[in-house]
C-alpha positions in Angstrom: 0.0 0.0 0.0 1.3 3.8 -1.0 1.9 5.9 1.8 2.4 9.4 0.6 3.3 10.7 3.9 6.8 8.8 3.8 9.3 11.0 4.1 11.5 9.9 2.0 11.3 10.7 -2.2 12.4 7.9 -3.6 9.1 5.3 -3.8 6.5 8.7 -4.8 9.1 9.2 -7.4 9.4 6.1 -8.9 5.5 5.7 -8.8 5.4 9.4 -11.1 7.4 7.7 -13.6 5.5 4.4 -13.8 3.8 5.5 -17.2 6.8 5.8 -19.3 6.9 2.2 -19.1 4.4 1.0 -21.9 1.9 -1.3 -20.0 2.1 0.5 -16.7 -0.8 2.0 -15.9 -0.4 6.4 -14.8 -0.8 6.8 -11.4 -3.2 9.3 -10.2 -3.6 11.0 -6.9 -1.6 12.1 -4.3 1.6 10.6 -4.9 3.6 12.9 -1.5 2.1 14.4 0.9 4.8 15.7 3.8 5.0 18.1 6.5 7.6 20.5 5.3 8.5 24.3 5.4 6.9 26.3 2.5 9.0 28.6 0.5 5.9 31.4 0.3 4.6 31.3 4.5 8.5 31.5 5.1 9.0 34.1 3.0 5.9 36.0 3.9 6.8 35.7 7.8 10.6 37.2 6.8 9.0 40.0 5.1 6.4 40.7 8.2 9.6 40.3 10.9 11.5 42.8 8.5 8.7 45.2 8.1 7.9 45.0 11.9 11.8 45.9 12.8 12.1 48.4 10.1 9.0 50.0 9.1 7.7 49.8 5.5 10.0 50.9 2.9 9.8 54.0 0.5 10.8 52.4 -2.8 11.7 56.5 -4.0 13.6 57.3 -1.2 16.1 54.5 -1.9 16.8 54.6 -5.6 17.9 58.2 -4.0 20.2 57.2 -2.0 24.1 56.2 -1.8 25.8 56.1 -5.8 23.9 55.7 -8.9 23.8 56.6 -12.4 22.0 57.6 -15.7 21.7 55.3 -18.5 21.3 57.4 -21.8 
């Protein structure tokens, strides 16, 4: 029986390429499920933290500041 939940790769893997192999049947479903970090709540809680320490930015006042140049 498939456990998507398994934490390691390896078995959800092989079952995603089972219908390259002509009379394999395509799997369909959830083929991995795990309890993992996600790349957008951790970058939305970095930006929060940031904005929380810092204040919100002004976007204008930086391209003002320190060395830059003109393109022409």
């Amino acid at each position: 029986m498939h456990d998507e939940r398994n934490p390691n790769p390896t078995y959800a893997f092989l079952l995603s390429r089972m219908d390259a192999t002509p009379g394999f049947p395509t799997p369909i479903g959830v083929l991995r499920a795990v309890d993992a970090p996600c790349y957008e709540r951790e970058i939305a809680e970095q930006t929060r933290a940031v904005t929380a320490k810092k204040g919100k930015g002004d976007l204008a006042r930086l391209l003002r500041a320190g060395d830059t140049w003109e393109v022409r």
